[in-house]
C-alpha positions as CSV (number, residue, x, y, z in Angstrom):
1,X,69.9,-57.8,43.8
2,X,69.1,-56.1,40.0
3,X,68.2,-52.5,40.7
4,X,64.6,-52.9,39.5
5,X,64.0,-56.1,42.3
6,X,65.5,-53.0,44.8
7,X,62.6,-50.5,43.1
8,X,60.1,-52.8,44.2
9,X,61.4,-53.6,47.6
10,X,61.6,-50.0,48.2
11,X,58.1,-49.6,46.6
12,X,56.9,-52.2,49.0
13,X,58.8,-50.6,52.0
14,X,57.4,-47.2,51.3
15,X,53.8,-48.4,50.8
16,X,53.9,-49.7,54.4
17,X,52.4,-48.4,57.5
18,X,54.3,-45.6,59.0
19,X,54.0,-47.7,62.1
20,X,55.6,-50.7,61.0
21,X,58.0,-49.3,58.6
22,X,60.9,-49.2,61.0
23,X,60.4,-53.2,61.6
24,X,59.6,-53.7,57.8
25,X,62.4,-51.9,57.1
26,X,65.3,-53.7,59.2
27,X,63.9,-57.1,58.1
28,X,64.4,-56.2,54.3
29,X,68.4,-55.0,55.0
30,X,68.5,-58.5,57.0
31,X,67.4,-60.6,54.0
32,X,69.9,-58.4,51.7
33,X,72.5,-59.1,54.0
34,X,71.9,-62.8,54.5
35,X,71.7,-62.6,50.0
36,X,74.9,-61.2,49.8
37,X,73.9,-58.1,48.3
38,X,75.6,-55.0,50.6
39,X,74.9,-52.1,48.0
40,X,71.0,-53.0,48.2
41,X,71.2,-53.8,52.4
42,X,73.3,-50.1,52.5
43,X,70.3,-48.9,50.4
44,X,67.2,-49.7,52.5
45,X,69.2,-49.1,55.5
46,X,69.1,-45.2,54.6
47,X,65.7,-44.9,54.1
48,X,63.6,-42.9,56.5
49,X,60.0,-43.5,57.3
50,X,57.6,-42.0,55.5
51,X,54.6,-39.1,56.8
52,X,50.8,-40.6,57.6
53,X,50.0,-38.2,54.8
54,X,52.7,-39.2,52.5
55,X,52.1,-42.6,52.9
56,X,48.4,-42.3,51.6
57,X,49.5,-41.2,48.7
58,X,52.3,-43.8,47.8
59,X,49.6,-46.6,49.2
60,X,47.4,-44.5,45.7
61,X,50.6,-44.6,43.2
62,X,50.9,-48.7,44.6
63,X,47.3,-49.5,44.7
64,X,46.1,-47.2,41.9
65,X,48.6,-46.2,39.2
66,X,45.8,-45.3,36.7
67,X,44.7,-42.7,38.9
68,X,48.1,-41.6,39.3
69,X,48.9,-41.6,35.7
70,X,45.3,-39.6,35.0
71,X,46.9,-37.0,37.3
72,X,50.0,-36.5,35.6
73,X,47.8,-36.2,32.5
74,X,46.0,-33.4,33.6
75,X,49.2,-31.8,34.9
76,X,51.0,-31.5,31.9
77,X,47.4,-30.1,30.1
78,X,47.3,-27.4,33.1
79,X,50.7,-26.3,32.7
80,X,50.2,-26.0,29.4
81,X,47.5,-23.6,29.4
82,X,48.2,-21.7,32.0
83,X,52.0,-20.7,30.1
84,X,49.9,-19.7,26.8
85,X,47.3,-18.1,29.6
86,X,44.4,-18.8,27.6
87,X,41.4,-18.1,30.0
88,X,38.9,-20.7,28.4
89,X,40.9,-23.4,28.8
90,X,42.3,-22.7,31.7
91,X,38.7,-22.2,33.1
92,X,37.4,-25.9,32.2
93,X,40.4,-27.5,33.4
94,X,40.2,-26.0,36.5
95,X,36.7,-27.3,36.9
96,X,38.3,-31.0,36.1
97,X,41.6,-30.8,38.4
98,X,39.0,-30.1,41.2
99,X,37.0,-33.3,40.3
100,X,40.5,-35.4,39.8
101,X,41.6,-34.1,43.0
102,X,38.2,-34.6,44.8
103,X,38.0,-38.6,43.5
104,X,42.1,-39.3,44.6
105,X,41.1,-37.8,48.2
106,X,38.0,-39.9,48.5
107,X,39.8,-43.2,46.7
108,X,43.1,-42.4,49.4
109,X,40.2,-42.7,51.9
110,X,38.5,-45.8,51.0
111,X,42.2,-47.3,50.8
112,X,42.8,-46.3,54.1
113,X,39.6,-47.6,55.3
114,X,40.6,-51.1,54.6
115,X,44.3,-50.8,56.3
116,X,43.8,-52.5,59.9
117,X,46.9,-50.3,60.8
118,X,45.6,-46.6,59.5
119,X,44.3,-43.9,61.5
120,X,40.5,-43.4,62.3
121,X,38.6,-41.5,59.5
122,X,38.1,-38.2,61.2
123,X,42.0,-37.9,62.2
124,X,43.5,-38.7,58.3
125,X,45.9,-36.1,57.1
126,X,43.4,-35.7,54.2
127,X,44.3,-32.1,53.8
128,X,47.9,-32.9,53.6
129,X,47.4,-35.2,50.6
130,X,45.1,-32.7,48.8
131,X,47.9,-30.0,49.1
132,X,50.1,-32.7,47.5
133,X,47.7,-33.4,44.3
134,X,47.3,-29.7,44.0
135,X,51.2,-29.3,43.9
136,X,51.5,-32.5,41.5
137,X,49.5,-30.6,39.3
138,X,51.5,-27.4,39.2
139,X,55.2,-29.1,39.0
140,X,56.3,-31.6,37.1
141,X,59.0,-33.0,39.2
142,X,56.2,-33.5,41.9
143,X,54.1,-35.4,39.4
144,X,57.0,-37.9,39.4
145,X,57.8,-37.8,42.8
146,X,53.8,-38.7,43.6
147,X,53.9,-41.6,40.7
148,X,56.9,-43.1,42.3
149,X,55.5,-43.9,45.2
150,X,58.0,-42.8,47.6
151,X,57.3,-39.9,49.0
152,X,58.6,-39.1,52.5
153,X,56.7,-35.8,53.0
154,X,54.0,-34.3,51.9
155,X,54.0,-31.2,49.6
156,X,51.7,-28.0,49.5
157,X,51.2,-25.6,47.1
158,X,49.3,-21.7,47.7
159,X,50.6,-19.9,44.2
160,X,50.4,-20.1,40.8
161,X,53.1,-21.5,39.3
162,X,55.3,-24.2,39.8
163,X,56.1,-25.7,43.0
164,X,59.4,-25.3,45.0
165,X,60.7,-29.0,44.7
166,X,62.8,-28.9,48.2
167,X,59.2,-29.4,50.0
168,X,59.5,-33.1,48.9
169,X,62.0,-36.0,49.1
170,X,62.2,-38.5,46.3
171,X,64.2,-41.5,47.7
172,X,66.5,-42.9,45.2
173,X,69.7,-45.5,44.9
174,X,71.7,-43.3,46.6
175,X,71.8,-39.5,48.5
176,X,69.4,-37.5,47.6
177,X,69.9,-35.3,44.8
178,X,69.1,-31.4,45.6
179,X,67.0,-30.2,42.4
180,X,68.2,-28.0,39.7
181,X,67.0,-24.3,40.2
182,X,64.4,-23.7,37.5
183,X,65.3,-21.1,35.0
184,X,64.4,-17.8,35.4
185,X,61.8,-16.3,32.8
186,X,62.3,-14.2,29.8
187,X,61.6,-10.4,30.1
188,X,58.3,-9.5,28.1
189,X,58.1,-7.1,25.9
190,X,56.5,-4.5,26.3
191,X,55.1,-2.4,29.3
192,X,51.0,-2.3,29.4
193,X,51.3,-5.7,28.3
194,X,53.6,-6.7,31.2
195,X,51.9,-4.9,33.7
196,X,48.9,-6.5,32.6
197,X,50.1,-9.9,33.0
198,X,51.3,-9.2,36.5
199,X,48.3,-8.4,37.4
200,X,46.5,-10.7,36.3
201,X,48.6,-13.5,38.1
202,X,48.5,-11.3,40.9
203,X,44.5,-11.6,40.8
204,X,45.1,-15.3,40.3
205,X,48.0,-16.0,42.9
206,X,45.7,-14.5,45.4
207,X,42.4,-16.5,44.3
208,X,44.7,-19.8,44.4
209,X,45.2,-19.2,48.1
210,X,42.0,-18.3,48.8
211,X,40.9,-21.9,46.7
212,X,43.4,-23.6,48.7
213,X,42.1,-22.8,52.1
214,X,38.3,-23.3,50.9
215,X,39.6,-26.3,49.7
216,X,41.3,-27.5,53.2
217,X,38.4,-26.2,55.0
218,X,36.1,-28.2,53.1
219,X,38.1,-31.5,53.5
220,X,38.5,-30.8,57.3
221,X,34.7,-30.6,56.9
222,X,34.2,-33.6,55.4
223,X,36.5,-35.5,57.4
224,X,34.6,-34.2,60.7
225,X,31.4,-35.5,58.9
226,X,32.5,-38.9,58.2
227,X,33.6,-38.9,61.8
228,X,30.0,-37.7,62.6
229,X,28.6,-40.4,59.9
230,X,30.5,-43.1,61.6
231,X,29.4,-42.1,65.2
232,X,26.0,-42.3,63.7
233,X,26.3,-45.9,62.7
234,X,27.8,-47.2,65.7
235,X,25.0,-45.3,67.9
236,X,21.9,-46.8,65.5
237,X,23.8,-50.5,65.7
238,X,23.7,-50.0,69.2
239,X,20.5,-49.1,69.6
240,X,19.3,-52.0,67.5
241,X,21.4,-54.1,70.1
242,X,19.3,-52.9,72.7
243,X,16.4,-53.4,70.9
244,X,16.5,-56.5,70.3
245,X,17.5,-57.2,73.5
246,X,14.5,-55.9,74.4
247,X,12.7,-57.5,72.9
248,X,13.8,-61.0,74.1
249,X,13.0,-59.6,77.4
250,X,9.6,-59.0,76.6
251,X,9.1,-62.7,75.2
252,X,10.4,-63.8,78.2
253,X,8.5,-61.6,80.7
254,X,5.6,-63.1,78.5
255,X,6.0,-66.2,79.0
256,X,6.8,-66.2,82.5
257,X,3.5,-64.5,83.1
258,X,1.8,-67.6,80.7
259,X,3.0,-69.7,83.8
260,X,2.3,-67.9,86.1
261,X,-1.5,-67.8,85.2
262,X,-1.2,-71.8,84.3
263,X,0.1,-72.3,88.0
264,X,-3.1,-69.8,89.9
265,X,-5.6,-71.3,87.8
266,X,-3.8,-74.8,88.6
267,X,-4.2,-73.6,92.4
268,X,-7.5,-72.6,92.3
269,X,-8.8,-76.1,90.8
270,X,-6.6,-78.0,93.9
271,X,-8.2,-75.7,96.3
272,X,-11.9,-76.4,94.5
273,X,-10.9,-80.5,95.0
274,X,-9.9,-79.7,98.2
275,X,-13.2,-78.1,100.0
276,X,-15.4,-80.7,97.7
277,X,-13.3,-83.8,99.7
278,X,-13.4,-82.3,103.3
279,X,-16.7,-81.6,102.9
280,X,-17.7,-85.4,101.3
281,X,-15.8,-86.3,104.1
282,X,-17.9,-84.8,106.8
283,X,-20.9,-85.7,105.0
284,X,-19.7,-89.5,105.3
285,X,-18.4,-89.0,109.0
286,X,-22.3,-88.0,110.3
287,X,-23.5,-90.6,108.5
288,X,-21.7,-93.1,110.3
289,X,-22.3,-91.7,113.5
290,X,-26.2,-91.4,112.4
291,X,-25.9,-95.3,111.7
292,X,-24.1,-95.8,115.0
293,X,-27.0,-94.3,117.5
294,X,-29.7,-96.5,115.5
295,X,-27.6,-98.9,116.2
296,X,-27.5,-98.7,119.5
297,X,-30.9,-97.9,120.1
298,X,-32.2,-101.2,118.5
299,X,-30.0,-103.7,120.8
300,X,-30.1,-102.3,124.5
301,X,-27.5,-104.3,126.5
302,X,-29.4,-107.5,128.8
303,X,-28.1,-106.6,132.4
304,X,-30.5,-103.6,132.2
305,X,-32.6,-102.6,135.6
306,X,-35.9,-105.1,134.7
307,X,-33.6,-108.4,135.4
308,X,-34.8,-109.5,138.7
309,X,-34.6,-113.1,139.2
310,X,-31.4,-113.2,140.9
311,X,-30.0,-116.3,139.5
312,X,-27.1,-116.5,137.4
313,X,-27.1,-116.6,133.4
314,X,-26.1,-119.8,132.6
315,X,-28.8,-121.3,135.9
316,X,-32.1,-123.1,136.0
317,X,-34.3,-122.4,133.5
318,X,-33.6,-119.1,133.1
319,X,-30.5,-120.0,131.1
320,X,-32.5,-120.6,127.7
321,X,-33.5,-117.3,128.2
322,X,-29.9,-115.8,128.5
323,X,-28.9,-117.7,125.5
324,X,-31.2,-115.9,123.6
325,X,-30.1,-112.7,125.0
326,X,-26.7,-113.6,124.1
327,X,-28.0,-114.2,120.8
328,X,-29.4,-111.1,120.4
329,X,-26.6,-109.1,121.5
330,X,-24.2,-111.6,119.2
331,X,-27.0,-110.3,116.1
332,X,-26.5,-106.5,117.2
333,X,-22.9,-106.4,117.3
334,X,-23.0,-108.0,113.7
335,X,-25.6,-105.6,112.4
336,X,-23.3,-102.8,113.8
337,X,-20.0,-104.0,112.4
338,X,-21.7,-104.7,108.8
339,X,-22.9,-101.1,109.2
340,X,-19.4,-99.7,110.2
341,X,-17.8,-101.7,107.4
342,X,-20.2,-100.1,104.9
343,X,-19.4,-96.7,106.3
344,X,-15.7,-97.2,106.1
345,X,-16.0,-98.5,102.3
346,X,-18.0,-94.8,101.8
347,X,-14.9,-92.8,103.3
348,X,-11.3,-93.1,104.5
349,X,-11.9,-90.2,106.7
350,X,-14.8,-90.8,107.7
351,X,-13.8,-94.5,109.0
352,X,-10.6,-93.1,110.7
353,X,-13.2,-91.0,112.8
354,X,-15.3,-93.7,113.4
355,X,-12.8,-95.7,115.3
């Protein structure tokens, strides 16, 4: 495999999830195996997972290498100023390597955001990453370790001056190469002017610490606040859920009291029909009865107590006489029946009483 096709497997590799690097990791030597290429396969086998916090920073140097680049820029610019220790200068960039650091922290976190497989917001190493801008800043070397994008471990930096390199590990081809002790510096000349100048980075090597800490207490601050931002949002989205269950419930309840008043007033009108029928039907029931006694008041039966003759019906002459009786009695029974079939046309129940 050409060494710059290893580069970018190693790139890939180190720009990984911590999580998954071990797995990631075996399957690239497998695939450099099963290619015939041992040197690259002996390669990846010795490299060793990556930090949470050193991993944000190679996902920056894969994801955004202008950023990276912009870094290095103002590294060299700060380095150069501060070994000519011209205050001004000094002074402004300082102001800009706080906003360069403060937009890679909050671009490492937006990156993170959209990895399925990195930690929650409020428990991001952001501090540890900071630390390791600040040192890119003050060392060269860490500049290039950062803009490789291979970084094992995180580096931190409290002084002024440049970094010690040992804090870091740079994978390469093969071991690691220790680096080279920096040089020592030349003696000044002259003393008040010496003595001077180690006070003054005194004054500053003491302000840098005291930066550095306000600087990790403010990102441990803002961390804990986009924790308490993101609690926020998933208490209001749940409270909108409620809502709007709610409010579904309501529409229902509603509803369910629309039909409940549809089925009482329904009730009320069946129970109005009701009475009105029972009492039509009593109304038609008397009537009938009322029709019945004038009935039988206007056809007494013939075998009453003024029948004194003694001789049978159908007898003598007196049997003209009980034909017409029979007559009559045949005429009332009609009468009666016409009037009990117009009472029973009037009412249903009032003809089932009737009979």
């Amino acid at each position: 495999m050409p060494e710059s096709s290893s580069d970018d497997v190693v790139r890939r590799l180190y720009g990984t999830p911590p999580a998954r690097f071990v797995a990631a990791r075996d399957a690239a030597v497998a695939e450099a195996r099963r290619a015939g290429d041992p040197a690259t396969a002996r390669r990846l086998a010795r490299l060793r997972r990556p930090t949470v916090a050193a991993w944000l920073v190679n996902l920056l140097a894969l994801r955004r290498p202008d950023l990276v680049a912009e870094l290095a820029g103002l590294a060299e610019a700060l380095r150069s100023a501060q070994r000519e220790l011209r205050g001004p200068r000094l002074r402004e960039l300082s102001a800009q390597r706080r906003a360069v650091v403060g937009a890679l922290v909050a671009e490492v976190r937006r990156l993170a955001a959209e990895e399925p497989a990195a930690p929650p917001a409020g428990k991001l190493p952001l501090a540890e990453v900071e630390a390791t801008f600040n040192a890119a800043l003050s060392d060269a070397g860490v500049a290039e370790q950062v803009r490789s994008g291979q970084l094992r471990r995180a580096a931190s930096y409290a002084g002024f001056g440049e970094v010690p390199r040992p804090h870091l590990r740079l994978v390469t081809g093969g071991e690691e190469v220790p680096a080279v002790p920096e040089p020592a510096p030349a003696p000044s000349r002259g003393g008040p002017d010496r003595a001077a100048r180690t006070e003054r980075a005194r004054r500053r090597r003491a302000l840098e610490r005291e930066l550095a800490a306000a600087r990790t207490g403010a990102d441990r601050a803002a961390a804990e606040l986009a924790g308490a931002a993101a609690a926020e949002r998933d208490g209001v989205a749940a409270l909108a859920a409620l809502d709007a269950e709610l409010a579904e419930l309501e529409r229902r309840r509603a509803g369910a009291e629309q039909e409940v008043q549809r089925a009482r007033s329904a009730r009320r009108a069946a129970e109005r029909t009701h009475a009105a029928a029972r009492r039509r039907a009593g109304e038609v029931e008397a009537a009938i009865e009322a029709l019945t006694e004038q009935t039988s008041a206007a056809h007494p039966t013939e075998d009453g107590p003024g029948d004194t003759t003694g001789q049978p019906p159908d007898a003598g002459p007196a049997s003209g006489g009980g034909q017409a009786s029979a007559a009559g009695a045949a005429g009332a029974a009609g009468a009666a029946g016409a009037a009990g079939a117009a009472g029973a046309r009037g009412s249903g129940p009032g003809r089932r009483r009737a009979h």
